[in-house]
C-alpha positions in Angstrom: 0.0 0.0 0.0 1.1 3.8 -0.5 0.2 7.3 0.7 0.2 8.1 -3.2 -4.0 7.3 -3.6 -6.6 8.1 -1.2 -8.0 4.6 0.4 -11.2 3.4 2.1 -9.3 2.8 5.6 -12.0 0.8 8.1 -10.9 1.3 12.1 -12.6 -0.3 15.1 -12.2 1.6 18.5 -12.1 4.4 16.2 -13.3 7.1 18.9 -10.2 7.1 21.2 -6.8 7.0 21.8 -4.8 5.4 19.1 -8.1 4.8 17.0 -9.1 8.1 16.7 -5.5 9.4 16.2 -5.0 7.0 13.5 -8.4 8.2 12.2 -7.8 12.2 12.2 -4.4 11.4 10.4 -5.9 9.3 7.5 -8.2 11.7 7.0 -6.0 14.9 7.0 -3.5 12.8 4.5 -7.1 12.8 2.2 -8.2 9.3 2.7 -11.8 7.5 3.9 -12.3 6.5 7.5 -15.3 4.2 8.2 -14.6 3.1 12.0 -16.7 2.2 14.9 -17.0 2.4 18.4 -19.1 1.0 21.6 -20.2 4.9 22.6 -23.0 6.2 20.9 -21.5 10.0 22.2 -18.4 9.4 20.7 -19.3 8.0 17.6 -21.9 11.4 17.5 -19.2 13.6 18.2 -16.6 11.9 15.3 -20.1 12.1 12.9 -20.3 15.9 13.9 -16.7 16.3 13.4 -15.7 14.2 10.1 -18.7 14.5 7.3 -19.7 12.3 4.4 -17.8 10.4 2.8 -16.1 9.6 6.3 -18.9 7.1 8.2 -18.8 6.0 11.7 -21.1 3.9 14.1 -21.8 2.3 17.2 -20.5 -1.4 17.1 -19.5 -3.8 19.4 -16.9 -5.6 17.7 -17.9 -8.9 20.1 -21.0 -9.0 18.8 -20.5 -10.9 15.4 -24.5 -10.1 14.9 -23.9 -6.1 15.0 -20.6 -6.9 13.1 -22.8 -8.7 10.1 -25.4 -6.0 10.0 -22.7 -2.9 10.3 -20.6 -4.9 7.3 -23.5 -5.5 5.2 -24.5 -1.6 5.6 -21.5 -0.5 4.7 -20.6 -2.8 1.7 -23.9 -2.2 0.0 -23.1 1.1 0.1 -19.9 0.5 -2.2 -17.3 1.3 0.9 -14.7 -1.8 0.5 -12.3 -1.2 2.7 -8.4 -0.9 1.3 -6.6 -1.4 4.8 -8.6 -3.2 7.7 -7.4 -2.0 10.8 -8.5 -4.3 14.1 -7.2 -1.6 16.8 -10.0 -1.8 19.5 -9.2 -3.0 22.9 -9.6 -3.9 26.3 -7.3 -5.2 29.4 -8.1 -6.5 32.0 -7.9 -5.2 35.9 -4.8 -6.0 37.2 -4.3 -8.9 39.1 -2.8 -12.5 39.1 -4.9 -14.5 36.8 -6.2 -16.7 39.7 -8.1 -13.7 41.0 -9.2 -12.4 37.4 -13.1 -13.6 37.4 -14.7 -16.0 34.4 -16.7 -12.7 32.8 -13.7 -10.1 33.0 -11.2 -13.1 31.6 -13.9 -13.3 28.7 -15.1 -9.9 27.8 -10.9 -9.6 27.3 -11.4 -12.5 24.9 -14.1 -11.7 23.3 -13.1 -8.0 22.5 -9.5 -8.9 21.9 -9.6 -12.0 19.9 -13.0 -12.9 18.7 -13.8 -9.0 17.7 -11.3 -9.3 15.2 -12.2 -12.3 14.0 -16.1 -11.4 13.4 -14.3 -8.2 11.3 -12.2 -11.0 9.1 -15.4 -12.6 9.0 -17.8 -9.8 7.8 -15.6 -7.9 5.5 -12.4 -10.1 4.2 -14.5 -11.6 1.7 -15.0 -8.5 0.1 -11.5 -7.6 0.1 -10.8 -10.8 -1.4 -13.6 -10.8 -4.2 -12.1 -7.2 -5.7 -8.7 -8.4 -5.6 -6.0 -6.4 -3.3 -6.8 -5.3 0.4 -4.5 -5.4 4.0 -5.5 -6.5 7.6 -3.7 -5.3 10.1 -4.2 -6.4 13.4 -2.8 -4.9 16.5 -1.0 -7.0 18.9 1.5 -6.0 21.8 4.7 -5.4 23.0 2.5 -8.0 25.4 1.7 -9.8 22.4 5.6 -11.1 22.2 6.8 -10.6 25.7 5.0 -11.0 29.3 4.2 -9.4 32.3 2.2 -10.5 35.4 -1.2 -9.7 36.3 -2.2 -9.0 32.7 -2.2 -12.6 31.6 -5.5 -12.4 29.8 -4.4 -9.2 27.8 -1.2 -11.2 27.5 -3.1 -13.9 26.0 -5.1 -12.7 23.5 -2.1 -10.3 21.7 0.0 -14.1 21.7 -3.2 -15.2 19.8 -3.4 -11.9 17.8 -0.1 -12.9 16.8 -0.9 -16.6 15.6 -3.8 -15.9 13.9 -2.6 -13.1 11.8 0.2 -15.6 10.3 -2.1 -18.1 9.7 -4.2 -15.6 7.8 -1.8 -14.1 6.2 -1.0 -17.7 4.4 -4.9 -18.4 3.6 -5.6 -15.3 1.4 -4.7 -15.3 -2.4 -1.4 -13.6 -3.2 -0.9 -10.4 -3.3 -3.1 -9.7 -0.1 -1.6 -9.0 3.3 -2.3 -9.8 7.0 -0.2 -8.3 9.4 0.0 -8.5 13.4 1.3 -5.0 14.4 3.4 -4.3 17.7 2.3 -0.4 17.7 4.4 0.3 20.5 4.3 1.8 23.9 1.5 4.9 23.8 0.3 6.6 26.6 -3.1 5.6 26.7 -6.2 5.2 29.1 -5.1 1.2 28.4 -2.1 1.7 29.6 -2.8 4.0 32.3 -5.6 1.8 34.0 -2.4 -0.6 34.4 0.3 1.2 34.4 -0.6 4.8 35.3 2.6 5.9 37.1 4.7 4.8 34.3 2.2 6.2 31.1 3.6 9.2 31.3 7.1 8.8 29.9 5.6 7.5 26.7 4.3 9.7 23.6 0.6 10.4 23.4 -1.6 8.9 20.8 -1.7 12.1 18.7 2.3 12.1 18.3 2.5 8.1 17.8 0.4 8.6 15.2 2.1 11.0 13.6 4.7 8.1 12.8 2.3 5.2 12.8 -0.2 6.3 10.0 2.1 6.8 6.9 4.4 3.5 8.3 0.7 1.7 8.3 0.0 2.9 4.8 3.4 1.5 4.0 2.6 -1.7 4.4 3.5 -3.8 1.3 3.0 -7.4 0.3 6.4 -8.4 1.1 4.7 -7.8 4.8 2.7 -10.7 4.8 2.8 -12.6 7.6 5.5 -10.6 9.4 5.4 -9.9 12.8 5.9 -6.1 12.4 6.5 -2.6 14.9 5.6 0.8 14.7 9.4 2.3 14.7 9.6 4.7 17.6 
């Protein structure tokens, strides 16, 4: 992929942090943002803020019902997206796993790794039918590495990881699937864990700054490849 064309550019957690970062840059370098988010207010306020052709609504990515309907909304209306991004998040509270409870250890799960997968799901196809297309999804510095008391974040970026690869060998050539180490950003993510420490790391605005033309830059020879936002 270049910078040199504009591109229809799909987001999920498009409404904060790194998401919506990503999104104000793709759209100031003249491309097409269709993303989605949980919060109805947010989602209003990126409507208010970004007009036609940009499109965003409220989506839980967990939710491979709302997925189908949101896909088949926007496909009919012609918007097939260039450059997948599966950005939106959650970790969990921190704590050794023992003491993480069976619904926080699956709503990490469920947004983390099945999210992603109901995107693949919805929209690949349509990638695949016109012929060209990327996926990136975003894994962690925790995707490669560990720490305690984030095991099930920890878990779901390892799988991030896995499945990307696999992907990346199931669609036809010229196609990419990428898992993408975006760094260390000071977000509320990493604040809710890590809030002393957040600080000392750039903020999603200036991360994306480098991020969103080295995400455009993605090329075939990519695919498959564990990859990092340089910082």
């Amino acid at each position: 992929m270049t910078e040199k064309s504009s591109k229809m550019i799909l987001i999920t957690g498009a409404t904060r942090g790194c998401g919506r970062a990503m999104a104000e840059r793709f759209i100031e370098a003249g491309h097409v943002v269709i993303g989605c988010a949980r919060s109805a207010s947010s989602v209003q306020q990126m409507q208010e803020l970004f007009n036609l052709p940009h499109r965003f609504d409220v989506v839980d990515v967990a939710d491979d019902a709302q997925v189908q309907s949101w896909a088949r909304s926007v496909l009919d209306s012609g918007m097939v997206p260039d450059l997948l991004i599966n950005n939106a998040a959650i970790i969990n509270r921190c704590a050794p796993l023992w003491d993480v409870s069976p619904d926080e250890f699956q709503r990490v799960v469920n947004v983390n790794l099945v999210g992603p997968v109901n995107v693949i799901r919805h929209f690949v196809p349509a990638m695949i039918e016109r012929g060209r297309g990327a996926i990136v999804n975003f894994s962690s510095g925790w995707g490669r590495s560990t720490a305690p008391d984030v095991a099930p974040y920890c878990a779901t970026k390892y799988a991030i990881e896995g499945l990307s690869q696999a992907l990346a060998q199931e669609l036809p050539t010229g196609m990419i699937s990428v898992a993408l180490n975006p760094g260390i950003i000071n977000t509320e993510l990493l604040r809710s864990c890590w809030d002393k420490g957040a600080n000392n790391f750039p903020s999603p605005d200036r991360w994306s700054r480098v991020a969103a033309p080295f995400i455009l830059n993605i090329s075939p020879r990519d695919n498959g490849r564990p990859i990092s936002v340089p910082m």
